[in-house]
Every structure is written in C-alpha cells, then in structure tokens.
C-alpha positions as CSV (number, residue, x, y, z in Angstrom):
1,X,22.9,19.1,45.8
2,X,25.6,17.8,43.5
3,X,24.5,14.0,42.4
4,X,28.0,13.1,41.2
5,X,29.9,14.2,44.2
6,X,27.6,12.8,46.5
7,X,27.7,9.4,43.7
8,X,31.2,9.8,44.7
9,X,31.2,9.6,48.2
10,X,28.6,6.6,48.5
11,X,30.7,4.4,46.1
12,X,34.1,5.3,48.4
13,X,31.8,4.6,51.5
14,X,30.7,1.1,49.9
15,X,34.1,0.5,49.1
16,X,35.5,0.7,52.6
17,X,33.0,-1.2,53.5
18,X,33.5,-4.0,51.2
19,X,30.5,-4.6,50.2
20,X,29.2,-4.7,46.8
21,X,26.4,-3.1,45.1
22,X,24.0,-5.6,46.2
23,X,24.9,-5.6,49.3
24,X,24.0,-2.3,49.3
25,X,20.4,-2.5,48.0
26,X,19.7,-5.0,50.5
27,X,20.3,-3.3,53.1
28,X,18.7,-0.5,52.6
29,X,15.8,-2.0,50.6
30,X,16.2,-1.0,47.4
31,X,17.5,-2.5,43.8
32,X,21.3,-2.3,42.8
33,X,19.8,-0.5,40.0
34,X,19.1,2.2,42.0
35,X,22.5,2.1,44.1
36,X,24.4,2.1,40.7
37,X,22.3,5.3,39.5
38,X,23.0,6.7,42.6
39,X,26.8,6.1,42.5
40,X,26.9,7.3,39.0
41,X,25.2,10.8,39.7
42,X,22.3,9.9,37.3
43,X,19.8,9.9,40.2
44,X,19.8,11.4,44.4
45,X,18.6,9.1,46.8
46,X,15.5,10.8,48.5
47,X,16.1,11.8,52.2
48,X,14.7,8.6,53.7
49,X,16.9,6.4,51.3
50,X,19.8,8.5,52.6
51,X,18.7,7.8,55.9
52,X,19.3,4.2,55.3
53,X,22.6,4.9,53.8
54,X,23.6,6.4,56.7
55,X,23.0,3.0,58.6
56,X,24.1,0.7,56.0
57,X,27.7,3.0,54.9
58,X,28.6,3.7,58.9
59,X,28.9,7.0,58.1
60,X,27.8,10.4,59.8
61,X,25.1,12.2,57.8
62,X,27.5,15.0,57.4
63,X,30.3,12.8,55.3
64,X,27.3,12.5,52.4
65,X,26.8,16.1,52.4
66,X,30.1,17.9,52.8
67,X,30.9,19.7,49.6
68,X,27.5,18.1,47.7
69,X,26.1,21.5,48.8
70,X,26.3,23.0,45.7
C-alpha cells in the first residue's frame, strides 16, 4: 500500500469535512500525532484505525484504497 497517496486522500477527506486534525483523532481515538503521520505518509493506519476513518471521513472504504494499491 502506498502511505503517501493514501496520506493524500485522508488529508483531502478531512478537508471536505472541515474538521481539523484533532478533530480527527478524537473521533477515531487516537492522537493528532498519529493523524499527522498518517497524512504525511510517514506511518499507515492499521485496518481497525482505518475502520474508524471510514466513519469519522464519510467515506466508502474503497475511496482510501483506490490507487494506494501499489
């Protein structure tokens, strides 16, 4: 899986939602830490965190892992 595209697509999802990285790590019960490292590329979200992105972004599962499949 390619960390910096799928980086790319959270951060475009968060956007849209306009909610800001803290936000964000609320809702799905982590640190903004983490959802920076995630936007970034510098760390994947495991399968349950993107679970919870899922929920929190309003997004289908497929969105995240269109062309990350790489």
């Amino acid at each position: 899986m390619d960390a910096k595209k799928l980086g790319k697509k959270i951060k475009i999802a968060r956007i849209e939602q306009d909610i800001t990285q803290v936000q964000l790590a609320e809702a799905i019960e982590t640190r903004q830490k983490s959802v920076s490292r995630y936007e970034t590329g510098a760390a994947l979200p495991s399968l349950e965190t993107l679970e919870k992105l899922v929920r929190a972004l309003n997004r289908p599962f497929s969105y995240f892992l269109d062309d990350c499949m790489s």
